[in-house]
FIMARBA-680902 format. One line per 5 residues: number of its first residue (from 1); their letters; for each residue y, x, z negated of N, C-alpha, C. Coordinates in Angstrom, 2 decimals, padded with zeros to 5 digits, m for minus. Layout:
! FIMARBA-680902
NUM> A> Y/X/Z/Y/X/Z/Y/X/Z  ...
! end
This chain:
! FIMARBA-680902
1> XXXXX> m001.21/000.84/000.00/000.00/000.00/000.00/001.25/000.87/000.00  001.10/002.25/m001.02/002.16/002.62/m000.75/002.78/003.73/000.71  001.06/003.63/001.33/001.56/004.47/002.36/002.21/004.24/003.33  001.75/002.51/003.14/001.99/001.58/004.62/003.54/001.39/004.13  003.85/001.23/003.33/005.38/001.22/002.78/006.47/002.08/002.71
6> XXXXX> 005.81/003.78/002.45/006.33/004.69/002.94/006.88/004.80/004.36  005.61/004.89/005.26/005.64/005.35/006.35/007.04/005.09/007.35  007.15/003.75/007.38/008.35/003.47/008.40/009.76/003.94/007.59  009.97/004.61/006.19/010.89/004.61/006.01/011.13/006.38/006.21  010.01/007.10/006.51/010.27/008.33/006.63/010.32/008.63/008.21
11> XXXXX> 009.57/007.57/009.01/009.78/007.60/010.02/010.95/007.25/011.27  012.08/006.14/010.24/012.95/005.73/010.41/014.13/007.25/009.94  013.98/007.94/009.15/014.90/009.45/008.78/014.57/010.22/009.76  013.19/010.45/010.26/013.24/011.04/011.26/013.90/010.83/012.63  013.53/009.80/013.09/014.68/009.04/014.34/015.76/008.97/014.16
16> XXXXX> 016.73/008.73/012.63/017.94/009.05/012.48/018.53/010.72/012.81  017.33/011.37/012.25/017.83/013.02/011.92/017.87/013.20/013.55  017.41/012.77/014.20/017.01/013.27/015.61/018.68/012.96/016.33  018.48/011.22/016.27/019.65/011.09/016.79/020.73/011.77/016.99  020.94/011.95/015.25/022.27/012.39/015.22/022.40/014.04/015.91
21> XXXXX> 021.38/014.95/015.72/021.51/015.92/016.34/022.04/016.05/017.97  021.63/015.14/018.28/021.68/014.88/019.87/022.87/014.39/019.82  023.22/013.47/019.31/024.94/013.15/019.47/025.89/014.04/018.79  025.42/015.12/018.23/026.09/016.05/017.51/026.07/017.66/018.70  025.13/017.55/019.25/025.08/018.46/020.14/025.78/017.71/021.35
26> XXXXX> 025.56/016.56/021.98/026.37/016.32/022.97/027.62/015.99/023.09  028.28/015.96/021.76/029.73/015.97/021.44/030.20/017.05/021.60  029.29/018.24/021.09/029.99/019.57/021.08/030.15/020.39/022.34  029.37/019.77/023.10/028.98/020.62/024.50/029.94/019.86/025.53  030.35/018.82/025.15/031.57/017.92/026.01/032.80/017.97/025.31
31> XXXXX> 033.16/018.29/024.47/034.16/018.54/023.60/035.76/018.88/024.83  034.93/020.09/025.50/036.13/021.22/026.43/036.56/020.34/027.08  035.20/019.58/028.40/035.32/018.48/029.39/036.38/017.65/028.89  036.01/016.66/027.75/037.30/015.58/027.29/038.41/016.05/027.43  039.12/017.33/026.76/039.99/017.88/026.03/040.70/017.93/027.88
36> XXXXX> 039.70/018.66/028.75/040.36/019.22/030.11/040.90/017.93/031.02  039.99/016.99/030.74/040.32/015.79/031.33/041.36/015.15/030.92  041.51/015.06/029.57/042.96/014.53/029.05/044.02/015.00/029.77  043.32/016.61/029.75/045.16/017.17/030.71/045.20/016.90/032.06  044.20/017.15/032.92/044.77/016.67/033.92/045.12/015.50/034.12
41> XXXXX> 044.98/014.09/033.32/045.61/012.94/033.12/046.96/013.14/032.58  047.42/013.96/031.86/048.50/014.31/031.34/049.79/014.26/032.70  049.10/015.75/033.20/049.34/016.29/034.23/049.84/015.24/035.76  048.76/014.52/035.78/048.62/013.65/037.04/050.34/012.78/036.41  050.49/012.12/035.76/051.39/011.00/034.49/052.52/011.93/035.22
46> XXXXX> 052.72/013.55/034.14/054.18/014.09/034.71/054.24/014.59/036.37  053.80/014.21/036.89/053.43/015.04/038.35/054.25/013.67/039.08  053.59/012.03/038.38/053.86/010.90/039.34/055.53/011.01/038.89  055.86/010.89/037.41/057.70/010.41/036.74/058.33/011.51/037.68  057.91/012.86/037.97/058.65/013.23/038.43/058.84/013.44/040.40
51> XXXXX> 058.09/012.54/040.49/058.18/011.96/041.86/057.45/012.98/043.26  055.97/014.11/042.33/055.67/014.65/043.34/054.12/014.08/043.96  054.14/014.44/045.23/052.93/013.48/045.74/051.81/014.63/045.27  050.80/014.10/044.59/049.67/014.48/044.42/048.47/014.35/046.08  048.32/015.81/046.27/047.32/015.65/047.62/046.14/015.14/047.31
56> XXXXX> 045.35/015.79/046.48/043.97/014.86/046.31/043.68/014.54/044.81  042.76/013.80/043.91/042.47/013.74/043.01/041.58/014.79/042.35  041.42/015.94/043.17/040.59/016.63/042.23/041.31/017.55/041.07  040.62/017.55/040.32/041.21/018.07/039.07/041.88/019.73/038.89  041.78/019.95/040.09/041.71/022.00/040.18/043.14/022.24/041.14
61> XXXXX> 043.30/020.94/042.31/044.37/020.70/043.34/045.46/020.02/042.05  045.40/018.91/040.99/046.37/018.61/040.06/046.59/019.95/039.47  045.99/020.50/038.82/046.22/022.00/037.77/047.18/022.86/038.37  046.71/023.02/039.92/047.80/024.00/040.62/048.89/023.56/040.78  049.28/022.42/041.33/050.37/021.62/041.31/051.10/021.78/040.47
66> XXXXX> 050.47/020.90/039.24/051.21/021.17/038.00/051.73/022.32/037.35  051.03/023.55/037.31/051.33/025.13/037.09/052.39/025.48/038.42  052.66/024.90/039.28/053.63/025.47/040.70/054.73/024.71/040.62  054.86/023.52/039.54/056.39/022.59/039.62/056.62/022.94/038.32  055.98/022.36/037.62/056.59/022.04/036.38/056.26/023.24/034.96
71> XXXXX> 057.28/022.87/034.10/057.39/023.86/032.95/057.47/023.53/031.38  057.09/024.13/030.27/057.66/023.31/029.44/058.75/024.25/028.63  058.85/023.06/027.58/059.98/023.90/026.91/059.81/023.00/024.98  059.81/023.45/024.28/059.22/023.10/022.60/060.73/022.38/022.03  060.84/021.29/021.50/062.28/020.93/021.32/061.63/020.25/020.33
76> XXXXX> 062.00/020.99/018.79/061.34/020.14/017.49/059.47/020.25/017.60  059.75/019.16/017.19/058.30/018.86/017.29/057.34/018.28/018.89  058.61/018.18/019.50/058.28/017.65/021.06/058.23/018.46/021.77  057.37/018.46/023.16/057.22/018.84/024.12/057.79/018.33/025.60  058.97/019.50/025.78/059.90/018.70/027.37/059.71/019.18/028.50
81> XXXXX> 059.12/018.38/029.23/058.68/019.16/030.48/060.20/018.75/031.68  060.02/020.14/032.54/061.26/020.12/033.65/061.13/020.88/034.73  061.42/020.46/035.83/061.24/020.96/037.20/062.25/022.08/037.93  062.19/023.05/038.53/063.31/023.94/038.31/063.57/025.13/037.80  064.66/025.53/038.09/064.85/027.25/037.65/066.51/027.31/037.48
86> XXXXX> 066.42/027.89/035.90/068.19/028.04/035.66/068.87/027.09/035.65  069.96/027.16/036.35/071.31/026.52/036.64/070.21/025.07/037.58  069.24/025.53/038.39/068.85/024.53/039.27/067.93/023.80/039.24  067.67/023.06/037.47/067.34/022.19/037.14/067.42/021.05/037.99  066.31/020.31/038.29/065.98/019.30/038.81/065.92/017.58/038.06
91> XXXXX> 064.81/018.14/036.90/064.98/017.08/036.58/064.10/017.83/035.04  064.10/016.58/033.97/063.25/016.82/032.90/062.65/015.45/032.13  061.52/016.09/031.80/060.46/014.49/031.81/060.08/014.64/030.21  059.47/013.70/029.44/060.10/013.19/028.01/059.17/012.16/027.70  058.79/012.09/026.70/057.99/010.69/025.88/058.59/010.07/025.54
96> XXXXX> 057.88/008.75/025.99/058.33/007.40/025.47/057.68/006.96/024.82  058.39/005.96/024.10/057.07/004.93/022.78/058.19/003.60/022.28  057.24/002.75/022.21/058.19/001.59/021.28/056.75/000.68/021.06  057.08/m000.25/020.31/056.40/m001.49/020.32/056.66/m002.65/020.82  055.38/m003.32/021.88/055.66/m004.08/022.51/054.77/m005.07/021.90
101> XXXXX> 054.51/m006.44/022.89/053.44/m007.85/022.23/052.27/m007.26/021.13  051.65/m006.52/021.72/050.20/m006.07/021.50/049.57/m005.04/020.05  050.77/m003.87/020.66/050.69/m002.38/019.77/051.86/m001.78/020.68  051.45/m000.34/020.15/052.33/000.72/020.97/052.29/001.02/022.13  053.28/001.64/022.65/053.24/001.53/023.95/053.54/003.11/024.33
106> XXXXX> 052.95/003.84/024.55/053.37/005.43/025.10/053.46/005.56/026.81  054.26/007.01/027.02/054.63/006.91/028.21/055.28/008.40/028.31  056.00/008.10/029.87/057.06/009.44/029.93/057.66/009.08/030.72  059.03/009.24/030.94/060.12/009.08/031.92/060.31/010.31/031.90  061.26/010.30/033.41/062.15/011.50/033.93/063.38/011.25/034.59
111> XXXXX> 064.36/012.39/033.61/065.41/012.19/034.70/066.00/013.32/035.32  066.59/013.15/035.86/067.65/014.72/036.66/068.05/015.35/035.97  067.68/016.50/036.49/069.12/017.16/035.96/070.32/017.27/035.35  070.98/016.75/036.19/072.10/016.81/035.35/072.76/014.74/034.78  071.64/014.52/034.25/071.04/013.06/033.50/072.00/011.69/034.21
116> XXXXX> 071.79/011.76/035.36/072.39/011.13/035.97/071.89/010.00/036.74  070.44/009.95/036.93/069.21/009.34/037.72/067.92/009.20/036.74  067.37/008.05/036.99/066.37/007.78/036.14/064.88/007.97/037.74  064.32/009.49/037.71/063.01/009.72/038.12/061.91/009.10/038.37  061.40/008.76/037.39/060.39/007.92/037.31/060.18/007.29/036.05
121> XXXXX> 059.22/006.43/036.00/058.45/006.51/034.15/056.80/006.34/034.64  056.10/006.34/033.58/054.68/005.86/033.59/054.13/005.62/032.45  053.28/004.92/031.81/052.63/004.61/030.83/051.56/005.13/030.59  051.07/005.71/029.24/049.24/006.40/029.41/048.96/005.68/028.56  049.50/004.44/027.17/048.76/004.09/026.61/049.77/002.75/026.36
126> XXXXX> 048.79/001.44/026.38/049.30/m000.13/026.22/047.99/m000.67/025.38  048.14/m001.62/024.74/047.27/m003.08/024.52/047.67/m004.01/025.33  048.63/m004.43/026.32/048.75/m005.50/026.69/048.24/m006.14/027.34  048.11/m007.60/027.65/047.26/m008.35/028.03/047.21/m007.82/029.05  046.04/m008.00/029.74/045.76/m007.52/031.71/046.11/m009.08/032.06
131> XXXXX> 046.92/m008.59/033.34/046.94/m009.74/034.06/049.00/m010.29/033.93  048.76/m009.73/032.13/050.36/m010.36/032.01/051.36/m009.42/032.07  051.28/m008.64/030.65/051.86/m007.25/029.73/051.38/m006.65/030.31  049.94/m006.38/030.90/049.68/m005.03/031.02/049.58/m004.41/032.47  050.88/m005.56/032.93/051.30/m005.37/034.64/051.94/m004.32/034.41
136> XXXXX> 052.38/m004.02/032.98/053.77/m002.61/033.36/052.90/m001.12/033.80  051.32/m001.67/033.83/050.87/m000.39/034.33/051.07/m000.14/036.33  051.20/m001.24/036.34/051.04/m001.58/038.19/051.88/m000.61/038.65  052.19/m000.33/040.04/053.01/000.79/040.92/053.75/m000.14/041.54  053.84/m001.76/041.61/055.40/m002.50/041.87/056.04/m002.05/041.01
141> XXXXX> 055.74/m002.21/039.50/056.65/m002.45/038.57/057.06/m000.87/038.11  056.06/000.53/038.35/056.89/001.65/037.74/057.91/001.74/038.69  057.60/001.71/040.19/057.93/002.11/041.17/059.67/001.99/041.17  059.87/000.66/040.65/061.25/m000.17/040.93/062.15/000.86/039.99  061.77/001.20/039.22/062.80/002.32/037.98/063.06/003.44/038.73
146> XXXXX> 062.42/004.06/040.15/063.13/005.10/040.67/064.68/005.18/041.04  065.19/006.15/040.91/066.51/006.33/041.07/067.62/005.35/040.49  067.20/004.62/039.51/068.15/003.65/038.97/069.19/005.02/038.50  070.75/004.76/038.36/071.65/004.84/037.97/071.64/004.89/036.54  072.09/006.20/035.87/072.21/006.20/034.26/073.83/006.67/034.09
151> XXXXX> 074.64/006.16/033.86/075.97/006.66/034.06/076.28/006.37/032.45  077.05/007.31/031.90/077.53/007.50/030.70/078.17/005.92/030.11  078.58/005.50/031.03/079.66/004.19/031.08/078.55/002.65/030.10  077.43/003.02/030.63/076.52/001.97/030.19/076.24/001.79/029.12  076.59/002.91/027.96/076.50/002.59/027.02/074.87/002.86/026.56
156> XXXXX> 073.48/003.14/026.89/072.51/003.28/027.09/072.04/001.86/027.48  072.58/000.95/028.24/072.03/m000.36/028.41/071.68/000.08/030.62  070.66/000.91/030.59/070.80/001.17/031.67/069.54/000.20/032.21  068.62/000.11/031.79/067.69/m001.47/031.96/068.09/m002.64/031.82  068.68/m003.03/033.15/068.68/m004.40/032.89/068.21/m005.74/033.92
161> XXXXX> 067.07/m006.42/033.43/066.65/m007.33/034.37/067.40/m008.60/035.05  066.93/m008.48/036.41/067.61/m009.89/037.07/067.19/m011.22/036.89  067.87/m011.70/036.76/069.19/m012.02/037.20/070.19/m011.99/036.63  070.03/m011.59/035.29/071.29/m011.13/034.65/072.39/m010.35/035.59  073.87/m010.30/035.37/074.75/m009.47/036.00/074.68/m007.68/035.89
166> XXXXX> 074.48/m007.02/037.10/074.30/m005.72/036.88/072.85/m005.54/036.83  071.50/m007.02/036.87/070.48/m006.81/037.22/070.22/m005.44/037.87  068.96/m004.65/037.16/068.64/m003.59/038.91/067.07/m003.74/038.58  066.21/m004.42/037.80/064.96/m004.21/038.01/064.72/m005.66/037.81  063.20/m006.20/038.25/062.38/m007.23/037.92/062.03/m007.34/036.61
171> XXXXX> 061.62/m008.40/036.09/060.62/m008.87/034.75/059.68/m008.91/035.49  058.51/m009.42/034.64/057.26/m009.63/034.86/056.96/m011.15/034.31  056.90/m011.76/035.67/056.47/m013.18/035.12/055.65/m013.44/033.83  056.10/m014.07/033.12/054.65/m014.71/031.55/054.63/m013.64/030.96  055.27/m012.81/030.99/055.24/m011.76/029.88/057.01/m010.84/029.45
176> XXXXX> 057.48/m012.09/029.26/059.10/m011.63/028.80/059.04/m011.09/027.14  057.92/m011.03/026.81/058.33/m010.42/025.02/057.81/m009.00/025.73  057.09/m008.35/026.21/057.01/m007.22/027.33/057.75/m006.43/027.90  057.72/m007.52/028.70/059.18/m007.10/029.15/060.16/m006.32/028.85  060.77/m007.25/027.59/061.85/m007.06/027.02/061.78/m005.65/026.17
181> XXXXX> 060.61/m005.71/025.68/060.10/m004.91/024.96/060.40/m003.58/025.58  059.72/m003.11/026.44/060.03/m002.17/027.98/061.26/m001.68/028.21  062.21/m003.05/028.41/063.39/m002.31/028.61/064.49/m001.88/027.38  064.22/m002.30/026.27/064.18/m001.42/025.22/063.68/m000.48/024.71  062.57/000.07/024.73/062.18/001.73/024.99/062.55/002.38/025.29
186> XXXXX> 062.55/002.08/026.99/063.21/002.73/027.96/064.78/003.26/027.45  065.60/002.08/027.36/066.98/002.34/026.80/067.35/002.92/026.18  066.49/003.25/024.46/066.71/003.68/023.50/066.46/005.09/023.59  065.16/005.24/023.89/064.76/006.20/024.00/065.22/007.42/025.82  065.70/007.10/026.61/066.66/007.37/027.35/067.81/007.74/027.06
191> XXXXX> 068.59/007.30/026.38/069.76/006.81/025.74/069.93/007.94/024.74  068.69/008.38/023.94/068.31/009.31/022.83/068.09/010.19/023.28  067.54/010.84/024.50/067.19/011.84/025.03/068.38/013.03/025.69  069.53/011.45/026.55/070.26/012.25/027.17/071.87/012.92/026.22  071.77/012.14/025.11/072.53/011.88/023.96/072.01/013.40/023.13
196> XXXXX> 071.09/013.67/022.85/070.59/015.02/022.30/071.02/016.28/023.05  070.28/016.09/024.48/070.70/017.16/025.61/071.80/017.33/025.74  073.29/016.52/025.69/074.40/016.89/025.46/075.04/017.13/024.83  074.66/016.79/023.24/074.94/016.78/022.21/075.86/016.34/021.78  075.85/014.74/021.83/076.76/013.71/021.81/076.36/013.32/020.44
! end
């Protein structure tokens, strides 16, 4: 009785001990892979805000790219990436974050040089609904933020949807707490960026 009672419970430690080795070894041996993949997702993100065409998706053609444009530079605790040499700064690209419907919302915009043009943006991390909120991942909706106008004059209210007056971008149908959300990020954190760099 007590063997038949034993048995499955030592046999059940064994299949655990096993497991975990195997998921302990195949974590460790993929560890680099994840870590490398993150960056070239990184990479691909500042490559699109700052408006260069990526030739193919392989991960070795992004790396070079990315090592042949762009640069960084340590500001605090942040990391600012920028296109350019010297005086002939192009542009410089920047994290975004706010809270929108869902959770947080991360990202990166870029702007010029001399902070005058809004580059691009892109998002790497949302909860929002698919379908509604989580259209701000689509390429209508980053797309439309190229070259918007950031002029000192605005006050950082450089997002603003139509049809309001001074409209320059779309909403996203059924998802105006999003939305809104969005173009407050954007603003603030825009607004904060170019406000630091000049030291306003």
């Amino acid at each position: 009785m007590n063997k038949s009672f034993g048995y499955p419970i030592i046999f059940m430690i064994i299949i655990t001990v096993a497991f975990t080795l195997v998921l302990a070894y195949l974590n460790h041996t993929t560890t680099e892979a994840i870590a490398y993949n993150e960056e070239v997702e990184l990479w691909k993100t500042l490559l699109y805000v700052f408006d260069k065409d990526i030739p193919s998706d392989e991960p070795k053609d992004i790396e070079e790219m990315f090592n042949r444009y762009v640069k960084e530079e340590q500001v605090g605790d942040e990391t600012i990436y920028y296109i350019g040499e010297g005086d002939g700064i192009e542009g410089y690209a920047f994290p975004i974050s706010g809270t929108a419907l869902w959770g947080t919302v991360q990202g990166y915009a870029a702007v010029s040089g001399d902070y005058s043009e809004l580059l691009g943006i892109d998002f790497t991390s949302h909860s929002e609904t698919p379908g509604l909120g989580g259209r701000i991942s689509e390429q209508w909706f980053k797309e439309q933020f190229r070259g918007l106008e950031l002029d000192a004059a605005m006050d950082g209210k450089y997002i603003i949807y139509r049809p309001a007056p001074d409209g320059n971008v779309d909403t996203i149908a059924g998802a105006t707490q999003t939305s809104n959300s969005i173009s407050k990020l954007l603003n603030d954190d825009i607004h904060e960026f170019i406000s630091n760099r000049k030291g306003e």
